[in-house]
TIDREN-784382 format. One line per 2 residues: their letters; for each residue x, y, z of N, C-alpha, C, O, CB. Coordinates in steps of 0.1 Angstrom, whole numbers. Glycine has a CB too. Layout:
// residues N
a	X,Y,Z,X,Y,Z,X,Y,Z,X,Y,Z,X,Y,Z | ...
// end
This chain:
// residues 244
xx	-45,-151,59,-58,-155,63,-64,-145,72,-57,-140,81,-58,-169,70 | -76,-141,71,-85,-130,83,-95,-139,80,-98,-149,73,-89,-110,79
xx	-104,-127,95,-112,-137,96,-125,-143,91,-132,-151,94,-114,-135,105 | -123,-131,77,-140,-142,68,-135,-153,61,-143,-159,55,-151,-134,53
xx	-121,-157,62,-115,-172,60,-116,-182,70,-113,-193,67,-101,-172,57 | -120,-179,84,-127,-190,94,-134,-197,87,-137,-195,75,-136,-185,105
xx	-139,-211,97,-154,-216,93,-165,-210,97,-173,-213,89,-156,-229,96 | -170,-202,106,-178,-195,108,-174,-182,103,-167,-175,111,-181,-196,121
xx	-176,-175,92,-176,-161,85,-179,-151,91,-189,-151,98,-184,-159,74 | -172,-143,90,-174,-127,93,-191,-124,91,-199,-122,100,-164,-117,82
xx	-193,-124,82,-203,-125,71,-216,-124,82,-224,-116,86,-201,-139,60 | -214,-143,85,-221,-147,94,-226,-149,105,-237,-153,108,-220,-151,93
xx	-214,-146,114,-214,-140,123,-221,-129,123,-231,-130,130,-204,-138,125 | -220,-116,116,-226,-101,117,-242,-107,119,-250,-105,128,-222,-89,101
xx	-243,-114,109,-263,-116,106,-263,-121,116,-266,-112,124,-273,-127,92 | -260,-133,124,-262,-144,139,-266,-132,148,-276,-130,155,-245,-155,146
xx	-255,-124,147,-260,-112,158,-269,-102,158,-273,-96,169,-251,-104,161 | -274,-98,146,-286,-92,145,-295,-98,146,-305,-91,143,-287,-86,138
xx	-297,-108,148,-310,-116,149,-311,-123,161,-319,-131,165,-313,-127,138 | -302,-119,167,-303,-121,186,-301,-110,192,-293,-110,201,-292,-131,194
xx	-306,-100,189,-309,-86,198,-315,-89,211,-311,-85,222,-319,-76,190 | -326,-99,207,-333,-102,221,-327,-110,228,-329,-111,240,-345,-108,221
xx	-317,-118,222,-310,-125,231,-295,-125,239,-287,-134,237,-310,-134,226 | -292,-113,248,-281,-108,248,-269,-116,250,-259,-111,246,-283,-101,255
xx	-269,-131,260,-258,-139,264,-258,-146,251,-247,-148,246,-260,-147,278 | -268,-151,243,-260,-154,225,-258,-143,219,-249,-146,211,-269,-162,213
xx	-263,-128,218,-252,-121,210,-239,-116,220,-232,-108,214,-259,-107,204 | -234,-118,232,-223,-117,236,-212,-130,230,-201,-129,225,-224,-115,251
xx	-220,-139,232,-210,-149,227,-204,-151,212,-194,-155,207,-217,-160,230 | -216,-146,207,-209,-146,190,-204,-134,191,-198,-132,180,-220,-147,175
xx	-203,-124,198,-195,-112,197,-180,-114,200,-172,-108,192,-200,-102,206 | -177,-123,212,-164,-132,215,-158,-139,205,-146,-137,202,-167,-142,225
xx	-166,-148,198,-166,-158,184,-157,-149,182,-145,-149,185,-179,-161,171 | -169,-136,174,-160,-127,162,-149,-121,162,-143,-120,151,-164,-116,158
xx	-142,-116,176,-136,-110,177,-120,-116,180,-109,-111,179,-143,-103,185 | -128,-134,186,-116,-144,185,-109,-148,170,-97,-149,166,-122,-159,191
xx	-122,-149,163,-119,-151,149,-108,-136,140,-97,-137,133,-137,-151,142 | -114,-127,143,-105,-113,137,-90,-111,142,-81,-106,135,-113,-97,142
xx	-89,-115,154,-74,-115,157,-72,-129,155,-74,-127,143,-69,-111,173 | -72,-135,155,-68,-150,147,-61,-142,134,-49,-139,134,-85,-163,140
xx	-72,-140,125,-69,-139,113,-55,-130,111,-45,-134,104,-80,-133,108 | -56,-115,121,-50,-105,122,-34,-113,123,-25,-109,116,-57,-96,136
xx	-32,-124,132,-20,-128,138,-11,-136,126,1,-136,124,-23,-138,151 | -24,-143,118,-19,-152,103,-12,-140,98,0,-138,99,-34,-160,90
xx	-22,-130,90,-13,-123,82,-5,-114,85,-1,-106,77,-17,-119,75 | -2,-114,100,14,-109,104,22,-116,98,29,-111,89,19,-110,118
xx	23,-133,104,27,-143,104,36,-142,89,48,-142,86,16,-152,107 | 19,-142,79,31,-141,67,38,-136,60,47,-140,53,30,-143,60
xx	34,-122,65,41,-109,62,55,-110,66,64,-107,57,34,-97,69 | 59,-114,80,72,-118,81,75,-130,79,85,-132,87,76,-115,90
xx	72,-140,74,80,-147,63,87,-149,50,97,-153,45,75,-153,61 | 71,-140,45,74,-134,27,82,-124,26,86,-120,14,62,-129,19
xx	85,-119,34,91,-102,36,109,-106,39,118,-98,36,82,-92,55 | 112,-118,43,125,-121,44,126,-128,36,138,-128,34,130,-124,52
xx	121,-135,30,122,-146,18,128,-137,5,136,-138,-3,105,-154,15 | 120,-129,8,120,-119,-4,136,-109,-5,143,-108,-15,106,-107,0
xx	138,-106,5,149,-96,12,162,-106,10,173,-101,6,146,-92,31 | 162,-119,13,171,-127,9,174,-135,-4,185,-137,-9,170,-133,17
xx	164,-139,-8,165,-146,-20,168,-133,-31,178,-136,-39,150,-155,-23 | 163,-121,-34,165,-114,-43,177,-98,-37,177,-87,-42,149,-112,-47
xx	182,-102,-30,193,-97,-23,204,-91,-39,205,-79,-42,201,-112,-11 | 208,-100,-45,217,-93,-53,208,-83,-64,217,-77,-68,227,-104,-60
xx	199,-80,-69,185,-76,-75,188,-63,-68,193,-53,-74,170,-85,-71 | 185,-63,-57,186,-54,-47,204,-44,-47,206,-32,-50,183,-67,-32
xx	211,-52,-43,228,-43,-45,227,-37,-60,230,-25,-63,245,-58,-46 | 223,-48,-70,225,-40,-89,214,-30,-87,220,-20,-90,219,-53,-106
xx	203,-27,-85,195,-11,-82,200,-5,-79,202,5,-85,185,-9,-75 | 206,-7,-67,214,3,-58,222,10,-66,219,21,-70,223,-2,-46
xx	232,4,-70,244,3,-83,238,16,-96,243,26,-101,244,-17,-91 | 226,9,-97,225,19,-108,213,36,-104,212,47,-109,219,8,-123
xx	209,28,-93,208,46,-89,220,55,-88,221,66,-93,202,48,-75 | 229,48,-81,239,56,-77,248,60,-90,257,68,-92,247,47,-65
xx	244,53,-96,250,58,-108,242,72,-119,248,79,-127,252,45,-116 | 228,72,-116,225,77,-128,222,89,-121,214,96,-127,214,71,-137
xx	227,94,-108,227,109,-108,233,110,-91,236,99,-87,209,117,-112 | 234,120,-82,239,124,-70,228,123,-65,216,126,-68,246,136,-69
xx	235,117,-51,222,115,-41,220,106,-34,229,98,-37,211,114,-45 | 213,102,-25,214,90,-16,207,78,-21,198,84,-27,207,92,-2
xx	205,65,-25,199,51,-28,187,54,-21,178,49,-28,206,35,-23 | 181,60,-12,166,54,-8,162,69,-3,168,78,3,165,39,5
xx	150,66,-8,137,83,-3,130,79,4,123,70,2,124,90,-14 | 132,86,15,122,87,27,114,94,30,117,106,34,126,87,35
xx	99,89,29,94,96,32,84,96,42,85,84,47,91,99,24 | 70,108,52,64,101,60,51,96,54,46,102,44,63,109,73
xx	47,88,59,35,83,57,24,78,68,29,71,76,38,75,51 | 17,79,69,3,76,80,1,62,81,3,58,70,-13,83,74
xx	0,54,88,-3,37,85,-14,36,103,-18,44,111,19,24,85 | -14,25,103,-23,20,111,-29,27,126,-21,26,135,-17,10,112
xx	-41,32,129,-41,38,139,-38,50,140,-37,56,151,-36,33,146 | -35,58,125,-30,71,128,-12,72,127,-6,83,125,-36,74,144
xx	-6,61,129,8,63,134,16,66,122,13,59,112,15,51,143 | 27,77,120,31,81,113,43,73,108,48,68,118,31,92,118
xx	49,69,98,65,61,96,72,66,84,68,75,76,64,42,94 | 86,59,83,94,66,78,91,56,65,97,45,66,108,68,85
xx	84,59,52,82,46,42,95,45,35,98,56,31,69,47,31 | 104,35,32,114,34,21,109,32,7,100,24,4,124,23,25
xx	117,41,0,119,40,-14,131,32,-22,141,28,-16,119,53,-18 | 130,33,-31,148,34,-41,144,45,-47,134,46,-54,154,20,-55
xx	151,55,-45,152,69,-55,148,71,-68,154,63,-76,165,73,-58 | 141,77,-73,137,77,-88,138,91,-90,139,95,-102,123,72,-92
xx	137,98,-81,144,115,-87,156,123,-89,164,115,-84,141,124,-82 | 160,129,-91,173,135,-88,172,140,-73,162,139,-66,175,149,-100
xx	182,146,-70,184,149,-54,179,164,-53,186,169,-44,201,146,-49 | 171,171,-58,168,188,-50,155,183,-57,152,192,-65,178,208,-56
xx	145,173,-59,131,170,-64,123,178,-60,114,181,-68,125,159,-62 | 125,184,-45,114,189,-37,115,203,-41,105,210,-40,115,187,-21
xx	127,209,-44,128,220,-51,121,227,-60,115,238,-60,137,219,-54 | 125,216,-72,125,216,-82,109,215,-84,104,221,-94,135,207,-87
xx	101,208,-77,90,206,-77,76,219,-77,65,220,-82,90,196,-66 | 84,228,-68,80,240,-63,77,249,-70,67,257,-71,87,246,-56
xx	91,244,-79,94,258,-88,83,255,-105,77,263,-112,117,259,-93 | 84,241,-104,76,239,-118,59,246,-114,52,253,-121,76,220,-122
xx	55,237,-97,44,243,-98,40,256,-99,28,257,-102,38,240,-92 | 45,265,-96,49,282,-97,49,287,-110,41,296,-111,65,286,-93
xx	55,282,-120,52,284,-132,38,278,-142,33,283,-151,64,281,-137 | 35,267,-136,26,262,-142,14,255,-140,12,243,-140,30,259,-147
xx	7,265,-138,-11,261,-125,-17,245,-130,-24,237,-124,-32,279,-129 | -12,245,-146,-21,235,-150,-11,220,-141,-19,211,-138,-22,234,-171
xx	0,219,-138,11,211,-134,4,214,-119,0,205,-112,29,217,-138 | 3,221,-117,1,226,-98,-14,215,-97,-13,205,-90,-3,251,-93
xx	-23,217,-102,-36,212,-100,-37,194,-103,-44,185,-98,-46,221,-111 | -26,193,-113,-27,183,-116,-20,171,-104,-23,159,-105,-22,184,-129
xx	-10,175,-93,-3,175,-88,-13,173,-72,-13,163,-65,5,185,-94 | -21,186,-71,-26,187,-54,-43,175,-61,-53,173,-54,-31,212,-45
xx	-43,172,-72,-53,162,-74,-51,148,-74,-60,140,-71,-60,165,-85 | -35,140,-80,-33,127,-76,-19,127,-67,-14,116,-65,-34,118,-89
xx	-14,141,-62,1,137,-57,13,134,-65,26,133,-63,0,126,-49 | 5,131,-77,20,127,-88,19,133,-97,8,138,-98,24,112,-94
xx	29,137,-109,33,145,-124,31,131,-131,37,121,-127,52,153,-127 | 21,131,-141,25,120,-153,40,120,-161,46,110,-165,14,121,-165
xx	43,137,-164,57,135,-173,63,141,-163,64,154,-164,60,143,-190 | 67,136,-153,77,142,-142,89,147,-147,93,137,-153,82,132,-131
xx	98,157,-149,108,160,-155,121,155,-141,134,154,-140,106,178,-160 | 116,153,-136,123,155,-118,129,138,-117,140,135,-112,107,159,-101
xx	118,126,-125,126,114,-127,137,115,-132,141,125,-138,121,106,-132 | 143,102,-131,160,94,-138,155,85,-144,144,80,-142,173,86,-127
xx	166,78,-156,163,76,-166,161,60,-160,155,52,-167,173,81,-177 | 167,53,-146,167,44,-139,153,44,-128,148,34,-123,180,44,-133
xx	148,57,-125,138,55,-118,122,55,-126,110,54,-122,140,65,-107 | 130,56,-141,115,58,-150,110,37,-148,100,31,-145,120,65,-174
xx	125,35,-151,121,20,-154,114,13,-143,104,6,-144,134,12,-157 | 124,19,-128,118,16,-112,105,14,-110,99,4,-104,119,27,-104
xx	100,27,-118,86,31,-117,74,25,-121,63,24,-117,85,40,-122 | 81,18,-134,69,13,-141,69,-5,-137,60,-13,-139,71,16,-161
xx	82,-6,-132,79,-20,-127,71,-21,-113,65,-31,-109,92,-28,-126 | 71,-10,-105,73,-10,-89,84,-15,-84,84,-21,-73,64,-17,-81
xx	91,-15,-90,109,-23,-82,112,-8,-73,122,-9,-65,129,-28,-100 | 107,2,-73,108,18,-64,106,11,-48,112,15,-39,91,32,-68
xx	98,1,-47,95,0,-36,98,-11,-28,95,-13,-16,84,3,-36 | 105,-21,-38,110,-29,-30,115,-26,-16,109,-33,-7,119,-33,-37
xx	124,-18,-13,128,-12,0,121,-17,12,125,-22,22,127,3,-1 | 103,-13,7,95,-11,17,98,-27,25,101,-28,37,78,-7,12
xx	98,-36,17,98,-47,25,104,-49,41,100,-57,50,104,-55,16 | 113,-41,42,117,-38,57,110,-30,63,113,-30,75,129,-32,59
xx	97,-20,57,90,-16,67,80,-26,69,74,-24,80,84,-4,65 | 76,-38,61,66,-49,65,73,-57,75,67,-62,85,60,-58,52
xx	86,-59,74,99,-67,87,96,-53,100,92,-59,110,124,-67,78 | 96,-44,102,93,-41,111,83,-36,119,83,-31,130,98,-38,112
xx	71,-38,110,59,-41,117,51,-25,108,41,-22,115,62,-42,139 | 52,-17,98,43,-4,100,38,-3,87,32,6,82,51,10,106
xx	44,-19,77,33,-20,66,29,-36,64,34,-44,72,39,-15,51 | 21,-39,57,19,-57,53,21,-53,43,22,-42,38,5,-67,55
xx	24,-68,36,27,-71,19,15,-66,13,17,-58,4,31,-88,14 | -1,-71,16,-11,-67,9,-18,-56,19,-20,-57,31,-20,-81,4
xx	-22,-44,9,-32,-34,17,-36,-25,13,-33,-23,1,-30,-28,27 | -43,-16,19,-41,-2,13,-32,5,10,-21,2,13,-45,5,17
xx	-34,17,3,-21,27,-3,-17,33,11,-25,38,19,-25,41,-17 | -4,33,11,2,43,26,5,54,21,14,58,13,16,38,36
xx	-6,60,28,-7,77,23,-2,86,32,-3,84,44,-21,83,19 | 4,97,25,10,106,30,0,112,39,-10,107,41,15,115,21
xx	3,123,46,-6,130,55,-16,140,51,-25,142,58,2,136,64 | -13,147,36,-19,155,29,-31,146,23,-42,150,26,-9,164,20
xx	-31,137,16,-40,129,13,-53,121,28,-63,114,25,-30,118,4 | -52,123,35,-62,119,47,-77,128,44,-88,123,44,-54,125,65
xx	-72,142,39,-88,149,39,-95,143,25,-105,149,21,-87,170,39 | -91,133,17,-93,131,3,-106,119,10,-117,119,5,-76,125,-8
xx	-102,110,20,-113,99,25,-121,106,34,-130,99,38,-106,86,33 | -121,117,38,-133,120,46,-136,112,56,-127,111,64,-143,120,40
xx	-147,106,59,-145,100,72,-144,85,71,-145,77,80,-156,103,81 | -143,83,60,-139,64,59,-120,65,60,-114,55,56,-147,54,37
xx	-111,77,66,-99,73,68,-102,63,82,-96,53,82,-88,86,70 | -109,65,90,-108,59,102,-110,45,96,-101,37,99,-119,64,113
xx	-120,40,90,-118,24,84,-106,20,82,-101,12,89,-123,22,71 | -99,29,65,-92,23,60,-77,21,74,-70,12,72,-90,30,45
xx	-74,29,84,-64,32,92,-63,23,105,-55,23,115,-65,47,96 | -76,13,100,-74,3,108,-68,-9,109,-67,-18,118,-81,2,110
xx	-62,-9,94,-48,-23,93,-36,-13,85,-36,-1,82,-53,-43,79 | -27,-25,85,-14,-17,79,-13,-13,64,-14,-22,57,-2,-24,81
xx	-11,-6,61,-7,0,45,-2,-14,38,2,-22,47,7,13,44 | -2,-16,31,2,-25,20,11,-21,4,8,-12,-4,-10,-30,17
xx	24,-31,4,31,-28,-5,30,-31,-13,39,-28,-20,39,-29,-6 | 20,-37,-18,9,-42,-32,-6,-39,-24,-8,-38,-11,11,-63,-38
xx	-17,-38,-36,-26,-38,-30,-35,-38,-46,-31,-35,-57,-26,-27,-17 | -47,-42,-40,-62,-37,-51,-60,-27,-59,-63,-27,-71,-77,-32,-44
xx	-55,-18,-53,-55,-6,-64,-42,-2,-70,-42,8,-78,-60,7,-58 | -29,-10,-68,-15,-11,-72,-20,-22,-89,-15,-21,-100,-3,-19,-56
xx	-30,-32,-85,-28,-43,-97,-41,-38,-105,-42,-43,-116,-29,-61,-92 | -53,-28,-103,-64,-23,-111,-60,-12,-121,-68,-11,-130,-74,-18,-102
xx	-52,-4,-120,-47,2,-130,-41,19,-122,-42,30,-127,-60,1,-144 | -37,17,-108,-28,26,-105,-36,41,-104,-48,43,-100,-17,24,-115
xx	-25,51,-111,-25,60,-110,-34,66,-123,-33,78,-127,-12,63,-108 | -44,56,-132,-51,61,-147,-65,60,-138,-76,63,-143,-49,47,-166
xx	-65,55,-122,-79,55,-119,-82,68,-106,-74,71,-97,-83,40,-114 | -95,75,-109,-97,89,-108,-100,84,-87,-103,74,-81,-115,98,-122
xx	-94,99,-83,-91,94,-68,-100,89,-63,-98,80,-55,-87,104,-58 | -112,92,-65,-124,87,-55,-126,72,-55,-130,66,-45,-138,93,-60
xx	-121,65,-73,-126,52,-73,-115,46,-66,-115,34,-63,-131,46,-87 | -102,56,-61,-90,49,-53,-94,44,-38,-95,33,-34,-78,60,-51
xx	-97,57,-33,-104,59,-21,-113,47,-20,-111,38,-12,-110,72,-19 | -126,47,-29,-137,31,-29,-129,20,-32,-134,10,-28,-150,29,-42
xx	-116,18,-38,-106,6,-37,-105,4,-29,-110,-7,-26,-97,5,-40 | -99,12,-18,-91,8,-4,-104,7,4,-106,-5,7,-79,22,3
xx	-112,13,7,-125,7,15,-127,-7,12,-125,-15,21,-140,15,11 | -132,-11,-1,-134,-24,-3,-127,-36,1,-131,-47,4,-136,-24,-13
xx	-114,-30,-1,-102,-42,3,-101,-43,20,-97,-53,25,-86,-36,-3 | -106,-33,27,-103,-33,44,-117,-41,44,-116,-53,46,-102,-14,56
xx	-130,-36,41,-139,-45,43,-140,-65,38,-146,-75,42,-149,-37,37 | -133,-63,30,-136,-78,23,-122,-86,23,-121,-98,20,-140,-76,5
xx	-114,-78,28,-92,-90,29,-96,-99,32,-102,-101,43,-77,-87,41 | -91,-109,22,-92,-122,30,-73,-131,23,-66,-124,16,-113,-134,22
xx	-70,-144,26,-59,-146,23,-58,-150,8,-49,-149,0,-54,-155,31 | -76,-156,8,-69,-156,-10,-74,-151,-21,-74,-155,-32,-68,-169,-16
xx	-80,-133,-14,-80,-119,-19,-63,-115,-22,-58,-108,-31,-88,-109,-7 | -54,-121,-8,-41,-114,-11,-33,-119,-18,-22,-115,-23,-35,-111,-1
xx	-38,-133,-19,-28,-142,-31,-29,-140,-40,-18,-139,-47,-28,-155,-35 | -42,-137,-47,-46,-129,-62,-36,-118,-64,-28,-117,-74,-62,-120,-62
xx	-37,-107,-54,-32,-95,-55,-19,-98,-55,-14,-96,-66,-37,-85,-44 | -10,-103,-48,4,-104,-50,11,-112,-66,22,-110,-72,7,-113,-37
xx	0,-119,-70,3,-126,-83,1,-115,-95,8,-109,-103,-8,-139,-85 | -12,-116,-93,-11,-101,-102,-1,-90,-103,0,-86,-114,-20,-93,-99
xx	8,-84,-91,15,-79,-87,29,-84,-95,34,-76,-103,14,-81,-74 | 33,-98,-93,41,-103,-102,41,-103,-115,51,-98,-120,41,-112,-100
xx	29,-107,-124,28,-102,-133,29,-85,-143,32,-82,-154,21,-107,-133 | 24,-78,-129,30,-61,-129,42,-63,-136,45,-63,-148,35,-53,-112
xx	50,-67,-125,69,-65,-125,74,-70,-137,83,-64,-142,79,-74,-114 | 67,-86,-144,73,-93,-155,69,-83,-164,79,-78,-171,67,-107,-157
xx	57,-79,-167,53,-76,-180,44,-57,-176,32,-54,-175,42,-93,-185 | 56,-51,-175,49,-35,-173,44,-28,-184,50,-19,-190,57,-25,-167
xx	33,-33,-185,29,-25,-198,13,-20,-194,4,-28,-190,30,-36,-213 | 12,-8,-197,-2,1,-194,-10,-2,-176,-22,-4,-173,-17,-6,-209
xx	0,-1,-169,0,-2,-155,-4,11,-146,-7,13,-134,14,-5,-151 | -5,15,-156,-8,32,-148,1,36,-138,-4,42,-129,-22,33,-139
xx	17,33,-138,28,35,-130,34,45,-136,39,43,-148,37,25,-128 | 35,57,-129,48,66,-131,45,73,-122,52,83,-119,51,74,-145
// end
């Protein structure tokens, strides 16, 4: 729940106050309203984030050991990729993965773009390879379900993502929003989100970037119930998801 799920709306609030310019002790007070209302909201969807986030971590616990199991099986290397990512306020964290590459990726990554400018461009324009050669035959499947990121759920348990949000972007991707990162950097990244269930990585960056704006302006709880259901249906049925 945030706060244009109050009975007095965000919405409504904003208009009440522009139309009492002249009246400063009623626009301070609806300024109080709003701001009681936004941390309200802010505290709900902590609230559920750490409920759903252990529910999750426990109930699908063995889900969890059999991935493990078969990463570790389908090549050398550690179960989980760490990497940094930017989240709320600027602050930098360590996001968890489950592995989907082989273990020298970053290497290997270098060397492809070195040989091949059309791979290099394609690469510094969404951050990812469509035919990655660098995946496993376990992290292709990972991939297309989002089961890659299950992991994260312990970064929503300790506070530096929510279940629904924006994409938590790396640090190289910040100059891509221009000056609406300061918007979007004002709640936490999200392990699903608007642009995880609209079709991913087949939509061109800018209309990503206008995803994630729209979702920091308009989150509400049962914007995020949509998104997580949809989300589910991702995982059941991965087909033309724009995941890899």
């Amino acid at each position: 729940m945030t706060a244009d799920s109050q009975v007095i709306s965000v919405k409504l609030l904003r208009g009440l106050m522009r139309k009492t310019k002249k009246a400063p002790i009623a626009q301070r007070k609806l300024k109080k309203l709003y701001l009681r209302a936004s941390k309200k909201g802010v505290i709900t969807k902590r609230l559920f984030d750490i409920i759903f986030s252990s529910l999750v971590l426990i109930f699908f616990s063995p889900i969890y050991l059999i991935l493990a199991l078969l990463i570790a099986l389908s090549s050398s290397g550690p179960i989980f990729y760490i990497q940094k990512r930017v989240g709320k306020n600027h602050k930098t964290f360590n996001c968890l993965k489950f592995r989907t590459m082989i273990d020298n990726a970053d290497e290997i990554l270098e060397s492809i773009m070195a040989e091949s400018p059309q791979l290099r461009e394609e690469f510094e324009t969404s951050f990812k390879l469509k035919n990655d050669p660098r995946v496993t035959w376990i992290g292709k499947f990972l991939r297309l379900t989002s089961l890659d990121e299950f992991p994260q759920f312990w970064n929503v348990l300790k506070g530096d993502m929510s279940v629904v949000g924006p994409r938590p972007l790396v640090p190289e991707e910040l100059c891509k929003y221009g000056n609406r990162i300061d918007k979007i950097l004002t709640i936490r990244p999200g392990i699903t989100g608007l642009w995880q269930v609209s079709g991913r990585n087949d939509i061109p960056y800018p209309q990503r970037v206008n995803i994630d704006v729209y979702y920091v302006n308009y989150y509400n709880w049962l914007l995020d119930l949509w998104i997580i259901f949809k989300t589910i249906g991702v995982i059941i049925f991965p087909r033309n998801n724009g995941a890899y």
